[in-house]
C-alpha positions as CSV (number, residue, x, y, z in Angstrom):
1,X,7.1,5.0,13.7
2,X,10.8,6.2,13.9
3,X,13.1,6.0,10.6
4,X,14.8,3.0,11.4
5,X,11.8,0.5,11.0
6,X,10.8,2.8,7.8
7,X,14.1,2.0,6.1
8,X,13.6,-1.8,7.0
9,X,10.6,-2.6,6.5
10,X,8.0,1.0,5.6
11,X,4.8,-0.8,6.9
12,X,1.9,0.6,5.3
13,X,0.0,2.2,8.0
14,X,3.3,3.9,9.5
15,X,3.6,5.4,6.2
16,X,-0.3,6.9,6.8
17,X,0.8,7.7,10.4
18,X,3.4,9.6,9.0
19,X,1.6,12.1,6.8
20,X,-1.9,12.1,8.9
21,X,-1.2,15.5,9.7
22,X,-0.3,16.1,6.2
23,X,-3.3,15.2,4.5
24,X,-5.3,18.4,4.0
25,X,-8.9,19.2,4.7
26,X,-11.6,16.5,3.5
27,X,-13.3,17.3,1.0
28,X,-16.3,19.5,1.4
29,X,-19.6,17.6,1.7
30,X,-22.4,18.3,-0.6
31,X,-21.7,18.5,-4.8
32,X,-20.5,21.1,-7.0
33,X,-21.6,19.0,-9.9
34,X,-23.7,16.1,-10.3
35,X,-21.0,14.0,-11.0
36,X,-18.5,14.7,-8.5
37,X,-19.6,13.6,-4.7
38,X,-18.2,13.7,-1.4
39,X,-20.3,10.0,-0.7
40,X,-19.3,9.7,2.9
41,X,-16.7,9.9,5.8
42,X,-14.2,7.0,6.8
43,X,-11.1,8.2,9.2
44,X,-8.3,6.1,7.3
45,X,-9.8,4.0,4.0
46,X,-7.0,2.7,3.2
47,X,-9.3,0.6,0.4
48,X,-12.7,1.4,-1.3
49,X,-14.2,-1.3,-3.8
50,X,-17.3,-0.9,-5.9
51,X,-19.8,-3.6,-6.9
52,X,-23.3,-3.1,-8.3
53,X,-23.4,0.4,-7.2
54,X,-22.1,-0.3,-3.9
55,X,-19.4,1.3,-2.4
56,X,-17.3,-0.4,0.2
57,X,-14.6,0.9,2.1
58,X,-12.5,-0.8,5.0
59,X,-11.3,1.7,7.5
60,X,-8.0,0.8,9.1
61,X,-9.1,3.3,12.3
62,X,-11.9,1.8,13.1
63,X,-11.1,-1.6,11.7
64,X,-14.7,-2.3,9.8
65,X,-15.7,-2.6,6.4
66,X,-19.4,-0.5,5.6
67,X,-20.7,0.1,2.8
68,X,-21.8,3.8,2.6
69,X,-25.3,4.4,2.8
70,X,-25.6,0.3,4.1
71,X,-24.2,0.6,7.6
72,X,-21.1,-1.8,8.8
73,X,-20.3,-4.9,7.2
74,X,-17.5,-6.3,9.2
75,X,-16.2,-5.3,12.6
76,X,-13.1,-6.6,14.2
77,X,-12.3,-3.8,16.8
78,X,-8.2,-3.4,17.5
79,X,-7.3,-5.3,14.4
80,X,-5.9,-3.2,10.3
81,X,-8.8,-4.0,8.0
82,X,-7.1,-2.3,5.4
83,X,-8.2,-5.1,2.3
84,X,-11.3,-5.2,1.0
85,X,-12.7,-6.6,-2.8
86,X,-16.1,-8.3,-3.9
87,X,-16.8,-11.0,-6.3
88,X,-18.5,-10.0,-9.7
89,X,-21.4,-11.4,-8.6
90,X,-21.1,-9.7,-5.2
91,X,-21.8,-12.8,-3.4
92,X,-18.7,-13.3,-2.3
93,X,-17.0,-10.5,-0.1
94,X,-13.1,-10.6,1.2
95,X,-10.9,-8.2,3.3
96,X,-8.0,-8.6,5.3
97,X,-7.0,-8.1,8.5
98,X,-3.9,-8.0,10.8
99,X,-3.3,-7.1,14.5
100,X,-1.1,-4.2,16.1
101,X,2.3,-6.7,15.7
102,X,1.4,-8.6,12.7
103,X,1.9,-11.9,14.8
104,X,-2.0,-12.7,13.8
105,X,-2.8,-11.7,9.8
106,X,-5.1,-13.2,7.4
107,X,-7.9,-12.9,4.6
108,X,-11.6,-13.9,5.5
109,X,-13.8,-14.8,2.7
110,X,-17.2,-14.8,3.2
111,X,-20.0,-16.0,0.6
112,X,-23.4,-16.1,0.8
113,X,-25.0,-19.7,1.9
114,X,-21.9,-20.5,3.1
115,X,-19.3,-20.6,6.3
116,X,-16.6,-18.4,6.1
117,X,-13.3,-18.5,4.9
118,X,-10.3,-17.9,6.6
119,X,-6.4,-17.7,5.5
120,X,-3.7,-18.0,8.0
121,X,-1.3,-15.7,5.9
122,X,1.0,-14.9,9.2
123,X,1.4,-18.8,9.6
124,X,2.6,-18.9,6.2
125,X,4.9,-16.3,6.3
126,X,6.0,-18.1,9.5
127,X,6.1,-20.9,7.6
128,X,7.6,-20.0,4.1
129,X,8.8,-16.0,4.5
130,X,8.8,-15.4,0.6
131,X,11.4,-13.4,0.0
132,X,13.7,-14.7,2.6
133,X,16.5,-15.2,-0.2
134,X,16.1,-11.6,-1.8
135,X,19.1,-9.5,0.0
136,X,18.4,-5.6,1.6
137,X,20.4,-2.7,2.4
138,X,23.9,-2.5,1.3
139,X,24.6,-4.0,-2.2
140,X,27.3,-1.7,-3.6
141,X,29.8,0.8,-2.6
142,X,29.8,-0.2,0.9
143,X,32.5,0.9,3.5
144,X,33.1,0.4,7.1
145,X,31.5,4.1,8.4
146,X,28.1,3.7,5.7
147,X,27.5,0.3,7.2
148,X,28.0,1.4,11.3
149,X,25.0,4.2,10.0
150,X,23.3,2.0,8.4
151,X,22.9,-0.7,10.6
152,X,21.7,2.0,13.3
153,X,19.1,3.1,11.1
154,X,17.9,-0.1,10.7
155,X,18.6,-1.8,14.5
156,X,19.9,-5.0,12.7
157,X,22.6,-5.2,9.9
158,X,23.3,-3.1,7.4
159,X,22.9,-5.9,5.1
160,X,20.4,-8.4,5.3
161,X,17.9,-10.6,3.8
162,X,13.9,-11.0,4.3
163,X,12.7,-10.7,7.7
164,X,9.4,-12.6,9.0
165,X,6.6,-10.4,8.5
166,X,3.4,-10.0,7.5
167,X,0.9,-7.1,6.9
168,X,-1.8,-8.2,4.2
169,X,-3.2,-4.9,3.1
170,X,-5.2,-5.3,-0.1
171,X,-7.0,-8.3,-1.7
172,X,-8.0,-8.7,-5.4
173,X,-10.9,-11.1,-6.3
174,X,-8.6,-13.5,-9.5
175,X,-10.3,-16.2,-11.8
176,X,-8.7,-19.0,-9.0
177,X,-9.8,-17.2,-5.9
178,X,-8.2,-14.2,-4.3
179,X,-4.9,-12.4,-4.4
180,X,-3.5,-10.4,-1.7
181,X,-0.5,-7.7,-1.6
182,X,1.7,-8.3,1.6
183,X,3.3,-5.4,2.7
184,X,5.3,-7.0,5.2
185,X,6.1,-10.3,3.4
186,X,6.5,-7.9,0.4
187,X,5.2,-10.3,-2.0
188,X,1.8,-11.4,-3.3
189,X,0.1,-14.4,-2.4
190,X,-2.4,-16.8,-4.1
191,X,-5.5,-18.0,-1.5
192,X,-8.1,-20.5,-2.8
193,X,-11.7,-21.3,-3.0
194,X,-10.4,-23.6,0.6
195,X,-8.1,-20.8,1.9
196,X,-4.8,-22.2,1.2
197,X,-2.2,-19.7,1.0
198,X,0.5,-19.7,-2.1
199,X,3.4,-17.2,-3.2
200,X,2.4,-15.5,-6.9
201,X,5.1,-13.2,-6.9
202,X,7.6,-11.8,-4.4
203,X,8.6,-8.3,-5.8
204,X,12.1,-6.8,-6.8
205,X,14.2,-4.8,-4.5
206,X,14.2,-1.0,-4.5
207,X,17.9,-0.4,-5.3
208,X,18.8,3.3,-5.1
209,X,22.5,4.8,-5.5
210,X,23.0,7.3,-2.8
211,X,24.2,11.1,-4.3
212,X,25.6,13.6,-2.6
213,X,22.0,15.4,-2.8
214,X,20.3,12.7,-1.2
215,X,22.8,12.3,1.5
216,X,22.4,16.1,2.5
217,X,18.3,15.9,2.5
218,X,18.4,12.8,4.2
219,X,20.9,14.6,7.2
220,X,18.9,17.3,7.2
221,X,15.7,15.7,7.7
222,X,17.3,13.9,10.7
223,X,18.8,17.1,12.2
224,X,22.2,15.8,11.5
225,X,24.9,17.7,11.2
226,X,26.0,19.0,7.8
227,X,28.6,16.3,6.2
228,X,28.0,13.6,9.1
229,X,27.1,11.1,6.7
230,X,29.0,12.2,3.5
231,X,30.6,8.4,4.1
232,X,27.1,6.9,2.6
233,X,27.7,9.2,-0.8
234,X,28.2,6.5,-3.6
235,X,26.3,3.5,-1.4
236,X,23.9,1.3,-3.0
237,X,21.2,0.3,-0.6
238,X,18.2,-2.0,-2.3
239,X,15.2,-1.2,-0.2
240,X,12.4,-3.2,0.2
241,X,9.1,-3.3,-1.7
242,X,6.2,-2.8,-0.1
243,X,3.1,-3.9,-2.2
244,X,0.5,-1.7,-1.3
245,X,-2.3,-2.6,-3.7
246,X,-3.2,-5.5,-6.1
247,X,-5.8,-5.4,-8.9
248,X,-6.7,-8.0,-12.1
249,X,-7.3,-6.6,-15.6
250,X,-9.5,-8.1,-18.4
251,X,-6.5,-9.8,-19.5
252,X,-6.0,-11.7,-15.8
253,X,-2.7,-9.8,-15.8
254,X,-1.8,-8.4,-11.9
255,X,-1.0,-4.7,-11.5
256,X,0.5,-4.3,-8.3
257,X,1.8,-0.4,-6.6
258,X,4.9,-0.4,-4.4
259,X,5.7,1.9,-1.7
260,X,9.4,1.6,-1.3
261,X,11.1,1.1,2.0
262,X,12.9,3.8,3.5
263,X,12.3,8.1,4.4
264,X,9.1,8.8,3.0
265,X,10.0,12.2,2.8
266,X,11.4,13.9,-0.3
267,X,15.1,13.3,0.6
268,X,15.1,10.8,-1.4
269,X,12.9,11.6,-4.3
270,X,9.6,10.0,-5.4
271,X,10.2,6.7,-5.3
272,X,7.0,4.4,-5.6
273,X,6.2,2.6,-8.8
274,X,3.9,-0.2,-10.4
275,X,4.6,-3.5,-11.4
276,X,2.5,-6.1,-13.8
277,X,2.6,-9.3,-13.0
278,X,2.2,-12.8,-15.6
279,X,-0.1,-14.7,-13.3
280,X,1.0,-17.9,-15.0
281,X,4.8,-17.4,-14.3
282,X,4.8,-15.2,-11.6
283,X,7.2,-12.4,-13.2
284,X,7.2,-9.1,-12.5
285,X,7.5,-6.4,-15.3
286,X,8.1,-2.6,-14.1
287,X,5.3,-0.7,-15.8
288,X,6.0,3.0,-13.9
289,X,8.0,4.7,-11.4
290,X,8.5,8.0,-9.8
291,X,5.2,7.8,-8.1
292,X,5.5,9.9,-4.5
293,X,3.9,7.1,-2.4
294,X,2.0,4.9,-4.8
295,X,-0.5,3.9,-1.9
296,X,-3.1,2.2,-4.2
297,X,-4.2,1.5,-8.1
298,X,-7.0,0.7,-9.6
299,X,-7.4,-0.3,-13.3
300,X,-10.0,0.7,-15.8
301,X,-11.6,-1.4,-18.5
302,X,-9.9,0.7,-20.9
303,X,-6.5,-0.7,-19.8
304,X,-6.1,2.7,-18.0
305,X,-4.3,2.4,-14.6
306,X,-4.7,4.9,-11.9
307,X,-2.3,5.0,-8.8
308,X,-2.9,7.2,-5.5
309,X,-0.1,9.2,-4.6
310,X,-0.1,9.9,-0.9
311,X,3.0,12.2,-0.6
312,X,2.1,13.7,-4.1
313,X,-0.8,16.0,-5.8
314,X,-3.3,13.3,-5.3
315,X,-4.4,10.6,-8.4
316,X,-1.9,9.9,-11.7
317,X,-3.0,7.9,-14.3
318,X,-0.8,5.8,-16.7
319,X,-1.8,5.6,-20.5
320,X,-0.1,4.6,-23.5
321,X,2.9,3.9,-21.6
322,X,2.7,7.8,-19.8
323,X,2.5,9.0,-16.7
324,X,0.2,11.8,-16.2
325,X,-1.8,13.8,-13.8
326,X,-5.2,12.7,-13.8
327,X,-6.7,14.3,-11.1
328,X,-5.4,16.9,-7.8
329,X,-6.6,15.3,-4.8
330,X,-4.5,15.5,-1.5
331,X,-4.0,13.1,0.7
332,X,-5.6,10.0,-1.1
333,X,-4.7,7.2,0.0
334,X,-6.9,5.0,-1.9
335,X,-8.6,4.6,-5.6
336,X,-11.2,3.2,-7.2
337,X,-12.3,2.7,-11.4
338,X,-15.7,1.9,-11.7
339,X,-17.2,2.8,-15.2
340,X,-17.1,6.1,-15.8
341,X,-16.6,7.0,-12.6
342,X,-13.0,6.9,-10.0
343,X,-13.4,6.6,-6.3
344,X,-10.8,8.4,-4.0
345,X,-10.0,8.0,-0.7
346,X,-8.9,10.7,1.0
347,X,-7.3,10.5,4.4
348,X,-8.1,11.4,7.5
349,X,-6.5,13.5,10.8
350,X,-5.6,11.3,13.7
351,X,-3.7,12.2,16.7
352,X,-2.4,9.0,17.1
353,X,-0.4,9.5,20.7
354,X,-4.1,10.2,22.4
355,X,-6.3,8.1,19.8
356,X,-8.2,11.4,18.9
357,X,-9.8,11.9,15.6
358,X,-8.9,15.7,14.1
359,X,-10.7,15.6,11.3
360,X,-12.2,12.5,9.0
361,X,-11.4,11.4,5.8
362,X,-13.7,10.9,3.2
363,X,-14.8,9.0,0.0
364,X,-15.1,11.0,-3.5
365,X,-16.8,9.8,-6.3
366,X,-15.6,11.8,-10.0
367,X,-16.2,11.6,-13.7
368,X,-13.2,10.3,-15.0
């Protein structure tokens, strides 16, 4: 996906596109310790969840949801299952689901006993669009020449506000039903027991002030030449945010990740960062930042929250308040807590002008 729809609107699986190549080799199969297994192959698991000893993970390639060692779950060929989360009681089972344009998204629920489930979220983006009032792009600093380059990057105004659009990627089972993080409506929604859809929380722009350092990497990753876009030196430009993941602590406080709109590459710097959410007001507190592609989190009963860094060394952890390294993993895209244990998503090589798989991804179980 070329850099103009990445500064507008840095769609999930463009982002994995982006770096497929860049993802390393899978992990090796097998165990070098008891605790640490490679548990199975998935081309892009954008999502794993655990429940009960089960491991699930949805695979936006294929589009299905398996559970390793089970066989498939859910199969909707052509369509991003990217979501996928379980009740406690694992009798209930939801993952979402969105088509190559994201004219057709939504979140089935399905539950033992009973008919499924299904939330038109695309209708109520349609419908409502979210963060339609929250204003993009140039906020500060503009000038006639930053906002003729800016509006090329983009294909639309250099300044504008919340597009229609709707990519539900991850789902998060809530004491009222479930949640999902939109990364196209960039917000997160409320679906219920019925599957009626309702806004939670649309996130805060990204607002970065361009430097001189920033301008050069950013020319230089788009082969321009040296000091032909000097003019953007001094621009604000408030990118969107791009929930990636959602998850519920013990507390029923929402931990959300954000992938930033725009260059994914380092021109910019590390960008990504997590936000914690009062499910009763709908507020959204930033918790973290400087994450390089905060693709997914997963919190532990502990409080500890860990976040997959796609463009960094693999899995961070935030405890205390700090940002550490918690465990070198490249490529993961997706991460798991489950007592004792994390489960990392690493992923895979696709060649995605033929279709051809290069190499798989994988699911990794480790002590934590």
């Amino acid at each position: 996906m070329g850099i103009n729809v990445r500064l507008r609107t840095a769609a999930v699986v463009a982002c994995a596109v982006t770096v497929a190549g860049l993802a390393g080799t899978p992990a090796a199969s097998g165990a070098s310790r008891n605790w640490e297994r490679n548990l199975g192959s998935a081309v892009l698991p954008f999502n794993v969840a655990v429940n009960q000893q089960k491991v699930y993970v949805a695979d936006g390639y294929s589009g299905t949801v398996s559970q390793i060692g089970g066989g498939t779950v859910v199969s909707m060929p052509g369509m991003d299952v990217s979501g996928i989360d379980l009740s406690a009681d694992g009798r209930s089972m939801a993952w979402t689901w969105s088509n190559n344009d994201h004219s057709s998204t939504g979140l089935t629920v399905r539950t033992k006993g009973r008919p499924d489930v299904s939330a038109d979220i695309s209708g109520y983006e349609l419908a409502h669009n979210p963060d339609g009032s929250s204003t993009y792009g140039i906020v500060a600093g503009g000038n006639p020449c930053a906002e003729a380059i800016l509006g090329g990057l983009t294909g639309g105004p250099a300044t504008y506000h919340g597009i229609v659009d709707s990519h539900p990627y991850s789902v998060a089972r809530s004491g009222s039903g479930w949640l999902v993080a939109d990364a196209g409506a960039n917000a997160v929604l409320r679906v219920d027991a019925q599957g009626h859809v309702s806004t939670l929380s649309v996130l805060p722009a990204q607002p970065v002030t361009l430097t001189q350092a920033m301008v050069d990497g950013l020319a230089a990753s788009m082969g321009a030449p040296a000091g032909s876009l000097d003019c953007l030196v001094g621009v604000t430009y408030a990118f969107e945010p791009v929930p990636t993941d959602v998850e519920v602590d013990n507390h029923g406080m929402v931990w959300v990740s954000v992938l930033p709109g725009g260059p994914e590459d380092p021109s910019l710097g590390a960008r990504g960062a997590v936000y914690r959410i009062n499910p009763s007001t709908g507020a959204a507190t930033r918790v973290a930042g400087g994450f390089a592609g905060a693709t997914n989190l997963a919190v532990a009963d502990d409080g500890t929250v860990y976040v997959a860094e796609l463009f960094g060394a693999g899995i961070s952890k935030i405890s205390g308040g700090t940002v550490s390294p918690a465990r070198s993993f490249p490529g993961a895209v997706s991460v798991e807590v489950h007592g004792g244990y994390l489960y990392v998503g690493q992923l895979g090589n696709v060649d995605f002008e033929t279709g051809q798989v290069l190499a798989d991804g994988s699911v990794t179980r480790f002590k934590r």
